[in-house]
C-alpha positions in Angstrom: 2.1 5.6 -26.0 0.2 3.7 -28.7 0.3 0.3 -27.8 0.8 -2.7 -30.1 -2.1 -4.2 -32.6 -1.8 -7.3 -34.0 -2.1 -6.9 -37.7 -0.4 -9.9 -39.7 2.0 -10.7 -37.0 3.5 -7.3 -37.0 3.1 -5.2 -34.2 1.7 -1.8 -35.2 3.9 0.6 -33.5 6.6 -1.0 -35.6 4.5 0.0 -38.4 3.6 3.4 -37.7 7.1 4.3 -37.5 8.4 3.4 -40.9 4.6 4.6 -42.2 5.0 8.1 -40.7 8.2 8.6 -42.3 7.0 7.5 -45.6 3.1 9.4 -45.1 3.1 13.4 -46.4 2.3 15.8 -43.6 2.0 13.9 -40.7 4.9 14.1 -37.6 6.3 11.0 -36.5 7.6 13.1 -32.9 3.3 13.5 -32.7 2.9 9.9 -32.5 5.6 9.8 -29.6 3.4 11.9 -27.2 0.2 10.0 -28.6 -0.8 12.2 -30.7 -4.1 11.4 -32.1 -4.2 13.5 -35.1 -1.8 11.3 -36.5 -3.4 8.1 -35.1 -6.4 8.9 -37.0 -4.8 9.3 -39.8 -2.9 6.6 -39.4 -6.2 4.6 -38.3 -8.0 5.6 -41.5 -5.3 3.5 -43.9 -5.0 0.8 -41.9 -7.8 0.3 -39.5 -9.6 -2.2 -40.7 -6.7 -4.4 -40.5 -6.1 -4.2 -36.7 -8.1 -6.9 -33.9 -6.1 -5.3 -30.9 -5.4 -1.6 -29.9 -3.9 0.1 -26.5 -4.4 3.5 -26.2 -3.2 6.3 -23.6 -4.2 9.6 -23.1 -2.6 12.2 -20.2 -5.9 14.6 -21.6 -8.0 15.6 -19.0 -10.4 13.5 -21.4 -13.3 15.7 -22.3 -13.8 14.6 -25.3 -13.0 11.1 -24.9 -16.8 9.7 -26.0 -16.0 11.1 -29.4 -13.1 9.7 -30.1 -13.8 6.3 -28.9 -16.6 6.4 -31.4 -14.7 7.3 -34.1 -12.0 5.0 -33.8 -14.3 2.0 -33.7 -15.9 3.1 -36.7 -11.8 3.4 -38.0 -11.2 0.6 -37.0 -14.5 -2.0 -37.8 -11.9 -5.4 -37.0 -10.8 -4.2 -33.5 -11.7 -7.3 -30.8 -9.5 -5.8 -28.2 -8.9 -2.2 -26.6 -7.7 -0.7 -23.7 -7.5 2.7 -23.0 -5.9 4.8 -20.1 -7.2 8.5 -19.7 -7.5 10.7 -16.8 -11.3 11.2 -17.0 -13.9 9.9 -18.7 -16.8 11.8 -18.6 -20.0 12.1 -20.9 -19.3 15.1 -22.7 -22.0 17.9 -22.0 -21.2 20.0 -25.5 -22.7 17.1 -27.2 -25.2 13.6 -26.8 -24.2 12.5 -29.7 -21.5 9.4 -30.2 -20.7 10.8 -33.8 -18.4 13.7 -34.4 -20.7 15.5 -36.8 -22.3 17.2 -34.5 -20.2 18.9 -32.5 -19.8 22.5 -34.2 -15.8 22.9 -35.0 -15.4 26.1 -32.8 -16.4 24.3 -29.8 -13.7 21.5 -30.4 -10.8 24.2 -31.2 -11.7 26.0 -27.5 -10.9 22.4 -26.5 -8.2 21.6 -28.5 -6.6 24.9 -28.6 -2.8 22.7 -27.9 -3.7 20.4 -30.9 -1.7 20.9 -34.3 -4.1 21.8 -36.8 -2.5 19.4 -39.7 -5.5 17.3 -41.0 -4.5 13.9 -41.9 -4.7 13.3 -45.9 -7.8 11.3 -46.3 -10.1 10.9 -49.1 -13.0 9.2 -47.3 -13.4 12.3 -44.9 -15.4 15.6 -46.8 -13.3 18.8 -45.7 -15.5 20.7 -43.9 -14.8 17.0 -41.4 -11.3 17.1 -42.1 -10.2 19.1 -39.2 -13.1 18.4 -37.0 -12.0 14.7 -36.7 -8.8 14.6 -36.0 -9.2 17.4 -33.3 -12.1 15.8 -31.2 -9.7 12.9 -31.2 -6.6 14.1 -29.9 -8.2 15.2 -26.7 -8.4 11.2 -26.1 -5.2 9.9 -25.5 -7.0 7.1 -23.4 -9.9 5.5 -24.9 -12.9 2.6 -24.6 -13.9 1.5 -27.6 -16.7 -0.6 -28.8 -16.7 -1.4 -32.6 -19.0 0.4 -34.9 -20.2 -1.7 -37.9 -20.9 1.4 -39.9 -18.1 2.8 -41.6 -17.0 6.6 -40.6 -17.5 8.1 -43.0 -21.3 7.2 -44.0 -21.4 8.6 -40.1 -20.7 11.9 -41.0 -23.6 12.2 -43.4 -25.7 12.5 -40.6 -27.1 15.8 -39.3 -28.0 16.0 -35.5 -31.0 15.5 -35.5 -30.9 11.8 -36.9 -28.6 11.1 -33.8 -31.3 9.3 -31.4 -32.5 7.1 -34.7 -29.0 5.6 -35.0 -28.3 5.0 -31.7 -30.4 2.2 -31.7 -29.6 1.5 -35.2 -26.1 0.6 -33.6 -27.8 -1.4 -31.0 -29.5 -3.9 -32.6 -26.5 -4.3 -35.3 -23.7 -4.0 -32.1 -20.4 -3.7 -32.7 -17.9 -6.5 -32.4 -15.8 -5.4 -29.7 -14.9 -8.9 -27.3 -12.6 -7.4 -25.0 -12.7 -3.6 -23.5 -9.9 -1.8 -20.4 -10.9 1.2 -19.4 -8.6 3.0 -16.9 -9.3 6.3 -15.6 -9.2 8.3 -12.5 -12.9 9.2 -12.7 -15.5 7.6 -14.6 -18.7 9.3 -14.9 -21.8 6.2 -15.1 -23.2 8.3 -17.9 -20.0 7.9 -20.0 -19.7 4.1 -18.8 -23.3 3.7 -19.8 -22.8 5.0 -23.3 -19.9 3.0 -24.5 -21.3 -0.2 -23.0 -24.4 0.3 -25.0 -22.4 0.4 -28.1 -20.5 -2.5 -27.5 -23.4 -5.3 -27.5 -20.8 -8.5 -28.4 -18.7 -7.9 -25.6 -17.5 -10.8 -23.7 -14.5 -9.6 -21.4 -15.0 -6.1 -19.6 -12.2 -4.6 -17.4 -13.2 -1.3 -15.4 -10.2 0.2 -13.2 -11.0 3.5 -11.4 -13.7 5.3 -9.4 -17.2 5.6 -11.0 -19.9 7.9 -9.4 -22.6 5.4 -8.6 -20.9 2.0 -8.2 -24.0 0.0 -7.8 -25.5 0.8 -10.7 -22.7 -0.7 -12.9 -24.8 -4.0 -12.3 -27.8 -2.8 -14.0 -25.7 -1.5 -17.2 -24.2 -4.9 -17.5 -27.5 -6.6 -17.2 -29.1 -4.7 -19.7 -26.5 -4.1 -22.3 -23.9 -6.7 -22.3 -25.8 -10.0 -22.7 -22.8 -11.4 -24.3 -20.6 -10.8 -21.2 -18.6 -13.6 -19.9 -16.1 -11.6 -17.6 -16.2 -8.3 -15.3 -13.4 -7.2 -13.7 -13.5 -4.0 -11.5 -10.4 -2.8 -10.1 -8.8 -6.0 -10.0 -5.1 -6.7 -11.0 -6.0 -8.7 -13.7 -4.8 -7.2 -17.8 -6.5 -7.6 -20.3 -4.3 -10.1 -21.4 -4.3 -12.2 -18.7 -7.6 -14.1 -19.5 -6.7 -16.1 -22.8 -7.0 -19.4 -21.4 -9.4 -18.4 -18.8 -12.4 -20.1 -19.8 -11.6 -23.6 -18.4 -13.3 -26.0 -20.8 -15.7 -26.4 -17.9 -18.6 -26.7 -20.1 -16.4 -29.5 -22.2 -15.3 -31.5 -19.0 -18.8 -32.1 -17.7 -20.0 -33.2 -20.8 -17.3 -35.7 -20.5 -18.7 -37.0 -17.4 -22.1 -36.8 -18.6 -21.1 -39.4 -21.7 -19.2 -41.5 -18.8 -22.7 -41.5 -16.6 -24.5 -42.6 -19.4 -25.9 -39.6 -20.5 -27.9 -38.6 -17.3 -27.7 -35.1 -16.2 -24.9 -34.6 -14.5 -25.8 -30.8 -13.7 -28.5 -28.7 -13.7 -26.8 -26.3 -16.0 -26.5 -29.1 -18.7 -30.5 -28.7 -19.9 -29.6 -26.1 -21.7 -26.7 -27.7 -23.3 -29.2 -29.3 -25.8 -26.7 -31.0 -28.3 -23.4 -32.1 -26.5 -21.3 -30.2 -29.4 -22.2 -26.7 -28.6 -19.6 -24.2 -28.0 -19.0 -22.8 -24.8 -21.6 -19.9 -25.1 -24.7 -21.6 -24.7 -27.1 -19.4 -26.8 -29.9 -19.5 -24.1 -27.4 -19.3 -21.0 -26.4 -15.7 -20.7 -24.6 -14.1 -17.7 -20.9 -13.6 -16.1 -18.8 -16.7 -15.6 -15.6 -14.6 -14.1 -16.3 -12.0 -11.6 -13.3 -10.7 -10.2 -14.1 -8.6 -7.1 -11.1 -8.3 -5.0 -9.9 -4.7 -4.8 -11.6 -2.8 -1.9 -12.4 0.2 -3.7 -15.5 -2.3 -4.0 -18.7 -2.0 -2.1 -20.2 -4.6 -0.3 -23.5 -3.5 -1.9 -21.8 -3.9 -5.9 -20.6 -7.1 -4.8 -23.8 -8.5 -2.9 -25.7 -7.0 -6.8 -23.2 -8.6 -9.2 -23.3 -11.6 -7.1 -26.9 -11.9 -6.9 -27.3 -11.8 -10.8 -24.4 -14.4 -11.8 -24.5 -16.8 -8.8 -26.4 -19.4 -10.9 -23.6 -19.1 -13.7 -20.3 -18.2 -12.0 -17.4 -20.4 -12.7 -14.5 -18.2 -11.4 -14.8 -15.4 -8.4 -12.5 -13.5 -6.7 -13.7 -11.7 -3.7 -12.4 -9.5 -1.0 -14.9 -9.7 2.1 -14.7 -7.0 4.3 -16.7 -4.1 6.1 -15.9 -0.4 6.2 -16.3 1.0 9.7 -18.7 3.9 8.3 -22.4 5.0 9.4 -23.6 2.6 6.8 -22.7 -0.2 9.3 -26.7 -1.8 9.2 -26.5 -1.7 5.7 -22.9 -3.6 5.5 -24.4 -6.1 7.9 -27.9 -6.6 5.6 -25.7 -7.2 2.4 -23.4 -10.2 4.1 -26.6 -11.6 5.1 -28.2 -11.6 2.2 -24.4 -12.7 0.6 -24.4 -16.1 2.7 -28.1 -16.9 1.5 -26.8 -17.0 -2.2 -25.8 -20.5 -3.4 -23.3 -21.2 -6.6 -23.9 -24.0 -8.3 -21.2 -23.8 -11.3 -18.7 -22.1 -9.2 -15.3 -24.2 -9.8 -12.6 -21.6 -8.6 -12.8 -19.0 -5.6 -10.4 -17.0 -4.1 -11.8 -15.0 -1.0 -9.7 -12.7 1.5 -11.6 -11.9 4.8 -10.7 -9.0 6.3 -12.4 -7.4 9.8 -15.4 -8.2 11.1 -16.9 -10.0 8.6 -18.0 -13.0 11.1 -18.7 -16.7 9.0 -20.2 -14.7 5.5 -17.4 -16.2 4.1 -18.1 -20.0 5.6 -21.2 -20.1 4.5 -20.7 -19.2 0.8 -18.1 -21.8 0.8 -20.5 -24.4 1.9 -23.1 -23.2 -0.6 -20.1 -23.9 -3.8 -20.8 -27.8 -3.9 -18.4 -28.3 -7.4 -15.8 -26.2 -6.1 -12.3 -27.4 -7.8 -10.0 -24.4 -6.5 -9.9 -22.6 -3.6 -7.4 -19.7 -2.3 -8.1 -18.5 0.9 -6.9 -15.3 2.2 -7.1 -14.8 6.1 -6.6 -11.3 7.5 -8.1 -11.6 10.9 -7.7 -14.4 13.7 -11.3 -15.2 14.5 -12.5 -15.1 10.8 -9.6 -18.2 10.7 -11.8 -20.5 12.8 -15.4 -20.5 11.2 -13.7 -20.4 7.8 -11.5 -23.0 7.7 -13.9 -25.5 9.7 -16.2 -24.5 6.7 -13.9 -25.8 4.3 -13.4 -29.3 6.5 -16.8 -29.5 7.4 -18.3 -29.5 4.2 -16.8 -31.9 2.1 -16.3 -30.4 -1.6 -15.8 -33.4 -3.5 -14.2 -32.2 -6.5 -11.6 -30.1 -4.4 -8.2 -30.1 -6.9 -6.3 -27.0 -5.3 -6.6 -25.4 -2.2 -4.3 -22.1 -1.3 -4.2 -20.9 2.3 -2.6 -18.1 3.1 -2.7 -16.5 6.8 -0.8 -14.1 8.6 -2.3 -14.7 11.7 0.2 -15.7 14.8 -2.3 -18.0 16.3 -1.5 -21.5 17.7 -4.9 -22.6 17.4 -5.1 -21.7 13.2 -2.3 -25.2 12.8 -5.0 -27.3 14.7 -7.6 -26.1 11.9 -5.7 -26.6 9.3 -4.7 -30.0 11.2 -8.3 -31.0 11.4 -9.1 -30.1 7.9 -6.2 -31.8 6.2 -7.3 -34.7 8.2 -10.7 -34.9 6.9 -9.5 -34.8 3.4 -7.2 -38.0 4.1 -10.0 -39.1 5.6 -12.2 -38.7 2.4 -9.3 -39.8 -0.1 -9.0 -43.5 2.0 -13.1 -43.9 2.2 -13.2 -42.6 -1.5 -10.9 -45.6 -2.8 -12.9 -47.9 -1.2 -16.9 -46.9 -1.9 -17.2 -45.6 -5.4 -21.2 -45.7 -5.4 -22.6 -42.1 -5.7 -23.2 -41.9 -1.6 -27.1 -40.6 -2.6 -28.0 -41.2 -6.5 -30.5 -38.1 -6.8 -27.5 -35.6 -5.6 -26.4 -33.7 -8.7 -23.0 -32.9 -6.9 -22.1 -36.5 -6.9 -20.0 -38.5 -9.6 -19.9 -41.6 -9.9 -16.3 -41.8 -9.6 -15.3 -39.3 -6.4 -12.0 -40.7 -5.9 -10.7 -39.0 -8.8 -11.8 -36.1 -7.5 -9.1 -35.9 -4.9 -6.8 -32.9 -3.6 -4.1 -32.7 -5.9 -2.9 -29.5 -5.1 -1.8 -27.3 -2.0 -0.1 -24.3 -0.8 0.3 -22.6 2.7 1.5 -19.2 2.8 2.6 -17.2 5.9 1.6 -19.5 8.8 3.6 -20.0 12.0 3.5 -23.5 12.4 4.0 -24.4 16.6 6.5 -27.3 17.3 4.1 -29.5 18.2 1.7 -29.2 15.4 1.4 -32.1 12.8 0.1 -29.5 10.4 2.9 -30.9 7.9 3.0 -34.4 8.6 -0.7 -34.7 8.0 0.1 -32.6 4.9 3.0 -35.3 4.0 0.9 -38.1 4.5 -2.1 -36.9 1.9 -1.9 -39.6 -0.7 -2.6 -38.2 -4.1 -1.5 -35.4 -3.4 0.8 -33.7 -6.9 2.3 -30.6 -5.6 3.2 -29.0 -1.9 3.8 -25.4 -1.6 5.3 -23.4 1.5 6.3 -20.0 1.2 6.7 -17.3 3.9 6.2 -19.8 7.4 7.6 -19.2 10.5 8.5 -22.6 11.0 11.3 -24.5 12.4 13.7 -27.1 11.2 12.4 -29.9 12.9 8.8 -29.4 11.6 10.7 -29.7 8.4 12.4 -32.6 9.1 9.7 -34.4 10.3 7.6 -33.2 7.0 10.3 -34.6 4.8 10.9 -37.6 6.2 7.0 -38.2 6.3 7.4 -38.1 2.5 10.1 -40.4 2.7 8.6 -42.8 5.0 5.6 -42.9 2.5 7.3 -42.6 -0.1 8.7 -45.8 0.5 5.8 -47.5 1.5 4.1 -46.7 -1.9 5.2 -44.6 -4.7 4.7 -41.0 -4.0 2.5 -39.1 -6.3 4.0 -36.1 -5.9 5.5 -34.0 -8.6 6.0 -30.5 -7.6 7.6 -28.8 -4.5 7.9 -25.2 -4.4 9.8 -23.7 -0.6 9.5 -20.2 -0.7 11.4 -17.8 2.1 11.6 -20.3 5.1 13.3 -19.5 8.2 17.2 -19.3 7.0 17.9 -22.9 9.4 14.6 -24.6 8.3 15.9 -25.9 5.0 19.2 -28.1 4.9 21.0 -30.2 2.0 19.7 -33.2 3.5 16.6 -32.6 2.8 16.7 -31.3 -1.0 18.3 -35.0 -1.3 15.2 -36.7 -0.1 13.0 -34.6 -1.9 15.6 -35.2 -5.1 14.8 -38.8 -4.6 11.5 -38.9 -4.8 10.2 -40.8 -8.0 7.6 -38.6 -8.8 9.1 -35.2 -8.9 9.1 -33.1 -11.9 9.9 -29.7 -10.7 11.7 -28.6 -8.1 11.0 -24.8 -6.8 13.7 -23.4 -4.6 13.0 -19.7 -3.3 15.0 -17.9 -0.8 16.6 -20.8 0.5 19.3 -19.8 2.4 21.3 -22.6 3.8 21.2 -24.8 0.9 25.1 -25.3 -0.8 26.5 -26.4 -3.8 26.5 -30.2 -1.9 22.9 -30.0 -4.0 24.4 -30.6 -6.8 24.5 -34.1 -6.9 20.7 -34.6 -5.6 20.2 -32.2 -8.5 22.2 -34.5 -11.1 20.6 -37.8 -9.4 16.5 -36.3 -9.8 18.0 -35.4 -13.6 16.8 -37.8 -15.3 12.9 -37.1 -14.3 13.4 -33.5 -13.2 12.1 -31.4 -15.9 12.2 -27.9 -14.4 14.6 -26.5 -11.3 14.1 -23.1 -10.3 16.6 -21.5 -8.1 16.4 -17.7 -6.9 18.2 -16.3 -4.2 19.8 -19.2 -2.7 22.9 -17.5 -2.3 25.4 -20.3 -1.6 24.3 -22.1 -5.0 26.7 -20.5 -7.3 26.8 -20.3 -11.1 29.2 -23.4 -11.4 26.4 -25.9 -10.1 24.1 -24.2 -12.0 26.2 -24.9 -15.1 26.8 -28.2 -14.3 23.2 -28.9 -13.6 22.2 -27.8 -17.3 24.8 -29.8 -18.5 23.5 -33.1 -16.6 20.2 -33.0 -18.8 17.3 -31.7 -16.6 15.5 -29.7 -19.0 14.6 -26.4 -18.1 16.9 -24.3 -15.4 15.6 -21.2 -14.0 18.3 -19.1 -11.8 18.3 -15.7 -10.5 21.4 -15.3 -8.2 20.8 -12.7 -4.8 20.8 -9.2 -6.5 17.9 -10.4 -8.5 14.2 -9.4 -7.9 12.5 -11.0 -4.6 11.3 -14.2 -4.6 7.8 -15.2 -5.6 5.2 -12.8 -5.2 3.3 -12.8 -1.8 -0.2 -11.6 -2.2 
């Protein structure tokens, strides 16, 4: 289907409907099965009007190149396109990324199924006419880069001019920002041709299997200086990333005014005036590399990483080995990963899986401004090295950190014991020193305490009787929001965690504002404890999931925390029943969110 593009507000599909009906010759049932005959004809009034384009094709593809080309030509506005298609492969009829070369018989062999109906057009000569629409409507998935030139000055052109406009097209680019490509196969060749169109691009998504994996870190180095985000075979959309350049660049020039205009970071030389927009002119390279899916090689990942360590701010990486003959090689790469050092690195998430040893400890040690980190532990003995890692080296600008671990072992709650520790540790000495601890370290700030751990979540732990894993957690002062989703845990663990919060509450004000409890044990969780949590001052949202004891007794925490409870979700608790929800609304808290049991599952588990 063709997706929506944002012209004024309007979504196109909308559009093309009521234009279809209105346009001569051209089938509005076409359009239903993505017909690109009447896209491009379509495409040819109103291209130039659309930013944003989706585009699927269930074509075996072989003419995909083509029609990519064309439609950025259509289309000279677009800033965003995705495109689905089987395969993308560089076409072997033709090296040329204009449609005037490829001789018309070849195209109907390929396009035997296509309706021969050109679309009216008065820009296109009519010897084109059918040629255009029919290379097209082989693509029902496309990539697109933009073409600056407009299509139809293109098909002036004989063959043999093809190589001179190539670069032409280089040097002017195209103004493509965001690119999707999904496909089932993606020949490098095909990859390398769009991505040397498309010389403004900032946010690249790649979802399939390419040929030569490795050498996708060459193409990006030489033709997408622009590039600010690679994702490859990640589940991230295309849409996903609006707000995802964290005004990092902003914030330290924040600090830098508050330090008096020293250097806060190395980074900041380049930053000549303190106004400059996010894109540094002189600073080129990836700031979001998203690395997770294991379709991945170790040997793309150790590349990419090797290029953009010095300018990664986001990275998502999946860390494990492949038991294959290439076992030497895996081992050289995490070697050669645990030398790298990131020194703008704010946010990681990292999973561990196998025998990867401590590759993952030490590049956690070498991410001195880390803000966020998610941890993902697969494997018992990778829990040790890494989570020591995170205590051992004290990140001092640590906001968020996510745990997750699926690992039955008694000894991962004494870790995660030990590291909470040295974090209350560090928040008490914090309060009370705030001299830089050495002047010349860049990684310092002059003001460390407000650097402390606002933010945690533990996900899938069993937590032992004995363990103090949650009171330590209780007792973190600072700390804004507690997440605990998926633990094997019992209900004295949970009543000593609540009443830890009570205890401190009551000796201080409690800074916390969010609690999220996520598919407990069914007994872990009673009424008496949603009423301490409802009395605590702070709280401003309230995240019940799968919380299967709790009762419609509730209600009156709920109505009591009203007044500076601003969001309750309930899913899934199935002896909460409509009526309290009801009431609740009525009570004033501002936002209620409730799915009752035959809903979807609770939050997502990774």
């Amino acid at each position: 289907m063709l997706g929506k593009g944002k012209m004024t507000g309007s979504y196109l599909i909308l559009f093309l409907h009521v234009y279809l009906v209105i346009a001569p010759r051209l089938d509005v049932w076409n359009l239903q099965r993505s017909n690109a005959n009447s896209m491009l004809g379509v495409l040819q009034r109103i291209g130039p009007q659309l930013t944003d384009l989706k585009f699927n094709s269930d074509n075996n593809g072989n003419n995909i190149l083509p029609c990519i080309f064309t439609v950025l030509s259509l289309c000279p506005n677009l800033k965003k396109l995705a495109i689905q298609t089987v395969r993308m492969i560089s076409n072997t009829v033709s090296t040329s990324n204009t449609l005037s070369s490829i001789p018309p018989n070849t195209l109907h062999q390929l396009n035997s199924q296509c309706s021969t109906c050109p679309p009216p057009s008065s820009t296109l000569h009519p010897s084109d006419a059918t040629t255009v629409p029919n290379a097209a409507s082989n693509a029902r998935r496309l990539s697109a880069s933009m073409n600056s030139m407009h299509h139809h000055h293109h098909h002036h052109h004989h063959h043999h001019h093809h190589h001179h406009h190539h670069h032409h097209h280089h040097h002017t680019g195209v103004g493509l920002e965001r690119l999707c490509l999904r496909s089932d196969h993606i020949e490098n060749n095909a990859l390398e041709r769009v991505l040397r169109h498309c010389t403004e691009l900032q946010h690249l998504h790649v979802h399939g299997q390419l040929q030569n994996q490795e050498d996708v870190a060459r193409m990006l180095q030489q033709y997408c200086p622009r590039l600010r985000l690679f994702n490859f075979n990640s589940p991230i959309g295309i849409d996903d990333n609006n707000d995802i350049d964290y005004d990092y660049e902003q914030q330290q020039q924040q600090q830098q005014q508050q330090m008096y205009g020293h250097q806060h970071h190395h980074q900041q030389h380049v930053n000549g005036n303190g106004n400059e927009s996010t894109m540094d002119v002189d600073e080129f390279g990836i700031r979001h590399l998203y690395l997770s899916h294991e379709s991945v090689s170790i040997g793309t990942k150790l590349l990419l990483l090797t290029n953009y360590c010095n300018t990664l701010v986001t990275l998502d990486l999946l860390i494990m080995t492949v038991p294959s003959f290439r076992g030497e090689e895996q081992q050289e790469a995490m070697e050669a990963m645990k030398q790298l050092v990131f020194p703008s690195l704010r946010k990681l998430s990292i999973e561990v899986q196998r025998s990867t040893g401590d590759t993952a400890a030490h590049m956690i040690v070498r991410c001195p401004m880390l803000q966020e980190i998610t941890v993902n532990i697969r494997n018992a003995e990778l829990a040790h090295p890494t989570l020591t890692a995170i205590s051992s080296t004290y990140l001092p600008h640590l906001q968020q950190l996510d745990i997750r671990s699926r690992t039955n072992m008694e000894d991962m709650s004494e870790r995660l014991t030990a590291l909470l520790e040295s974090y209350h540790h560090h928040a008490f000495s914090n309060t009370m020193d705030l001299s830089p601890s050495s002047p010349s370290s860049s990684s310092s700030t002059s003001s460390s305490s407000s650097y402390q751990l606002r933010k945690i979540s533990l996900t899938e732990f069993m937590v032992p009787n004995e363990s103090n894993v949650l009171t330590t957690l209780a007792s973190l002062p600072g700390l804004h929001s507690i997440e605990l989703s998926g633990m094997i845990i019992s209900k004295e663990s949970m009543d000593a965690f609540v009443n830890t919060l009570k205890y401190n509450n009551n000796n201080g004000p409690s800074s916390l504002e969010e609690v999220c409890i996520n598919s407990l044990p069914k007994d872990s969780v009673t009424d008496g404890m949603i009423d301490v949590l409802c009395s605590l001052p702070s709280l401003k949202t309230l995240k019940l999931l799968r919380v299967l004891k709790i009762t419609d007794q509730c209600l009156t925490y709920f109505v009591k925390a009203a007044p500076r409870l601003q969001l309750l979700v309930i899913q899934q608790c199935h002896l909460i029943t409509q009526e309290t929800i009801d009431q609740v609304k009525k009570k004033g808290i501002q936002h209620v969110e409730y799915i009752p049991m035959k809903g979807p599952a609770g939050l997502r588990m990774r």
